[in-house]
C-alpha positions as CSV (number, residue, x, y, z in Angstrom):
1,X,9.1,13.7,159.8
2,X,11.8,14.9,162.2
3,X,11.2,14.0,165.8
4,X,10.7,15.8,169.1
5,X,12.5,15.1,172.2
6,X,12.7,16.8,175.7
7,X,14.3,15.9,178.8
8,X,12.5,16.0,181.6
9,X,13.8,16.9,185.3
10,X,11.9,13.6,187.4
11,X,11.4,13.4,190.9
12,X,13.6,10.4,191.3
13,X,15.5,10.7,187.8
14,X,15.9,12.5,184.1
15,X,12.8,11.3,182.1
16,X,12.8,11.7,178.2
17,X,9.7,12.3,176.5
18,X,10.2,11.8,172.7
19,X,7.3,11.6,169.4
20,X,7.4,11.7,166.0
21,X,5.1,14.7,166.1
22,X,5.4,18.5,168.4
23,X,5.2,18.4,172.1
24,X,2.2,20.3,173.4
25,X,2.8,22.8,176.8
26,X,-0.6,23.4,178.6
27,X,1.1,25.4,181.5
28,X,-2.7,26.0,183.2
29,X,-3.1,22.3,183.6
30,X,0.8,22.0,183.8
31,X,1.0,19.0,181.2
32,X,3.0,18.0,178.4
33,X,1.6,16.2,175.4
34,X,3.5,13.8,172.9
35,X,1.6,12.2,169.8
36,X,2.5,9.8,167.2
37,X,4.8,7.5,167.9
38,X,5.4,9.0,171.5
39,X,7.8,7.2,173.9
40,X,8.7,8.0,177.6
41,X,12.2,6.7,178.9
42,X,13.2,6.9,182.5
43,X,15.9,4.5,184.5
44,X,14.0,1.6,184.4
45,X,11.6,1.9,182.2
46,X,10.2,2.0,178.5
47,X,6.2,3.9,177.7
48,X,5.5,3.7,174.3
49,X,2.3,4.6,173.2
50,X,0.4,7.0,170.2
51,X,-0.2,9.4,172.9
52,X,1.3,9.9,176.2
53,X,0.3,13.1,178.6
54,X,3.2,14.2,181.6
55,X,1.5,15.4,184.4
56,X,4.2,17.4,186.0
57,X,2.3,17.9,189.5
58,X,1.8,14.5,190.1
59,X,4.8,12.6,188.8
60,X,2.4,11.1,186.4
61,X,2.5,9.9,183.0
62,X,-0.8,9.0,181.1
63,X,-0.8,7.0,177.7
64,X,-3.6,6.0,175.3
65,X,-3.8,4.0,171.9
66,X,-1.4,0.9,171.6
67,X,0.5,1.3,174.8
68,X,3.6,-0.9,175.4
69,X,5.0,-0.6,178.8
70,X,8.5,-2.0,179.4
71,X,9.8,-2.5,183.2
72,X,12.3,-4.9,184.7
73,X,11.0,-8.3,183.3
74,X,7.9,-7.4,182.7
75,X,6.5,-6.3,179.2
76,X,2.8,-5.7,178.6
77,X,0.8,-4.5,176.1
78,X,-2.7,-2.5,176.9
79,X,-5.3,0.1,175.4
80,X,-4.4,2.3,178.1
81,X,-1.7,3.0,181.2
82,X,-1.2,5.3,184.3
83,X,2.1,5.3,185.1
84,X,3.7,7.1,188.7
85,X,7.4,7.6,187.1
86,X,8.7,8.1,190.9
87,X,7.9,4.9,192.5
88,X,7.1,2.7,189.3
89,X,3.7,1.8,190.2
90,X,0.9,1.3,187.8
91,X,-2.5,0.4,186.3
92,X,-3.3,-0.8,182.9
93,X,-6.3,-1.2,181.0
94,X,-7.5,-4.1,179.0
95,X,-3.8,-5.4,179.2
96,X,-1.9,-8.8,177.7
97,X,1.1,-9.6,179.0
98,X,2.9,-12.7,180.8
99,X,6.3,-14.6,180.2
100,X,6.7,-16.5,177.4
101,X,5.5,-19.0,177.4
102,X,2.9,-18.1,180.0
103,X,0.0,-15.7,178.9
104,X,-2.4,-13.4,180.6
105,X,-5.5,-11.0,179.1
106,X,-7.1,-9.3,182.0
107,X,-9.9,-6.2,181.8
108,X,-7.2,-4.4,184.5
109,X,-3.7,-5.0,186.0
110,X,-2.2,-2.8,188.6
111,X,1.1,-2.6,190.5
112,X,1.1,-1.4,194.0
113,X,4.7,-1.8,195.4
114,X,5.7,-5.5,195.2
115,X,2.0,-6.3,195.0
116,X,0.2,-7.6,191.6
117,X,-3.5,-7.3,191.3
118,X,-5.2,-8.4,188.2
119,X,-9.5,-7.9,187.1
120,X,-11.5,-10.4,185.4
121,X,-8.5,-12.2,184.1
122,X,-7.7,-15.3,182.0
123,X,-4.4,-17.2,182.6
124,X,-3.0,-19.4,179.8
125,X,0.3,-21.9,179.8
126,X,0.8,-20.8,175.8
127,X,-0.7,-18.7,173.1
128,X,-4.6,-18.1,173.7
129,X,-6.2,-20.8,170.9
130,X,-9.5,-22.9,170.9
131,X,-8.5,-25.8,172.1
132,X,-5.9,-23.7,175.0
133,X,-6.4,-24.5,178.7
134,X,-6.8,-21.5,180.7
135,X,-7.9,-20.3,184.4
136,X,-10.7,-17.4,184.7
137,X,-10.5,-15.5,187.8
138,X,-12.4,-12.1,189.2
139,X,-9.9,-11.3,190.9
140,X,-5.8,-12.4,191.7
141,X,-3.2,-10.7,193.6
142,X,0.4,-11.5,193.8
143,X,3.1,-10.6,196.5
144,X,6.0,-10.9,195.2
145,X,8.2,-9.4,198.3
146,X,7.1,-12.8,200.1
147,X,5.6,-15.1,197.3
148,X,1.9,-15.1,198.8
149,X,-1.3,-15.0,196.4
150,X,-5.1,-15.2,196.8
151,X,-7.3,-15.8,193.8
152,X,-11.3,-15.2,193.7
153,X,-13.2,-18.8,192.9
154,X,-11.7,-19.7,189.0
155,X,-12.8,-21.5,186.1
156,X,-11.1,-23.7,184.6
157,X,-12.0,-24.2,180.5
158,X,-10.2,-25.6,177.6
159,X,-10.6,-23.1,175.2
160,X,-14.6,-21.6,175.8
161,X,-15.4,-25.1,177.3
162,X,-16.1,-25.0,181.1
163,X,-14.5,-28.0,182.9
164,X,-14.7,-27.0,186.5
165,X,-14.7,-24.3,189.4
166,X,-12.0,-24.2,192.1
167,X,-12.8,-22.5,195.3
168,X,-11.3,-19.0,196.0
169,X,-7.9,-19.6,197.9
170,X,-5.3,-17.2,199.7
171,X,-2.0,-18.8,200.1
172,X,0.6,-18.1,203.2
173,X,4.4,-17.4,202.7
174,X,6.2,-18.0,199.9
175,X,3.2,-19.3,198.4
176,X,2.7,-22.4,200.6
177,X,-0.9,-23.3,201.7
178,X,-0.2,-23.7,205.3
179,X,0.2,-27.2,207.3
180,X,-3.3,-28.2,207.4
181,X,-4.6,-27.7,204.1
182,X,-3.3,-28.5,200.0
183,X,-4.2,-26.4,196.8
184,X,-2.7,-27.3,193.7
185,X,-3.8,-27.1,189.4
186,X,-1.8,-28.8,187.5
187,X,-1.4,-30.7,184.4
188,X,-1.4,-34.9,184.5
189,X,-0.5,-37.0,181.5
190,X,-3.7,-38.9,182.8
191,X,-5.5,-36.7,184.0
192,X,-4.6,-34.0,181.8
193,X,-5.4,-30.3,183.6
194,X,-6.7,-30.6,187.3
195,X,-7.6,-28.8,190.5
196,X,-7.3,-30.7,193.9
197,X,-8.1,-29.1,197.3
198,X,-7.6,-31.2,199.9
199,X,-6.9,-31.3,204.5
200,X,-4.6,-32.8,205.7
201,X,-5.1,-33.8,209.7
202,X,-2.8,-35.3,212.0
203,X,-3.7,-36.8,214.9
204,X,-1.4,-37.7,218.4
205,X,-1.8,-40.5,220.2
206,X,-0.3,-40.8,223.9
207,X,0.0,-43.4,225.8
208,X,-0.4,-44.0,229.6
């Protein structure tokens, strides 16, 4: 099946909208429609999807059905995406995604300028498996302009086994907890996976 491609005149940059099937105009709702196999390329960026719907009013691209989205260093994979092609920012839908060899499933990820925000999300240090230590969290948000995170109260499980709940926590810049308190999870060869909140309190004496 020959292929249908058309450049697109972005805000920012020259978008190109390409799919194995015909491109759909719907000048009253001033969209453009690619299915099967449909891809969207723009300076930075890679959408593939089975459907993906260009908004021209909005600077807005739309894709549904086994969505790939490719930008920077990041790579994830979701049911659905809303993608603003002018500034980069987005949302996706029951996404998977991470750096190898780092995981994350979350119900919804969004990008909002150099911030991160994820929704009822797992975290796992490898491949999701039974026996696979991972963190459950509402809610997490990531700066990454100036390192700084907060996380909602988490779970912590190996596999579907519960081991323990760490309090919610919101860190200061680049990512340190601030001089008077400690919050770290990590992985012991003891104690294996562990969460430790702590205070730390110093105290001046003078003397007359």
């Amino acid at each position: 099946m020959a292929s249908s491609l058309l450049a697109i005149d972005g805000i920012t940059s020259d978008l190109v909208l390409e799919c194995d099937g015909p491109i759909v105009f719907d000048d009253e709702n001033k969209t453009v429609t690619a299915n099967d196999g449909a891809s969207l390329r723009g300076d930075d960026f890679l959408l593939l999807a089975e459907e993906i719907t260009w908004i021209r009013s909005r600077g807005e691209a739309m894709a549904t059905g086994d969505v790939c989205l490719t930008k920077g260093d990041t790579r994830i994979l979701a049911d659905r995406v809303r993608l603003l092609t002018q500034d980069g920012d987005y949302i996706a839908w029951n996404v998977h995604g991470g750096s190898p060899p780092k995981v994350f499933i979350a119900e919804t990820m969004e990008k909002n300028a150099s911030i991160e925000t994820f929704s009822n999300a797992r975290f796992y240090m490898s491949e999701p498996s039974l026996f696979e230590p991972n963190l459950r969290t509402s809610r997490y948000s990531l700066d990454r302009n100036d390192s700084t995170f907060s996380i909602n109260y988490s779970q912590v499980r190996i596999g579907e086994v519960l081991i323990g709940i760490l309090p919610g926590f919101r860190s200061g810049k680049n990512g340190e907890s601030g001089p008077n308190s400690l919050f770290r999870v990590g992985e012991d060869s003891v104690l294996g996976w562990y969460g430790e909140l702590g205070v730390f309190v110093r105290t001046v004496c003078g003397i007359n």
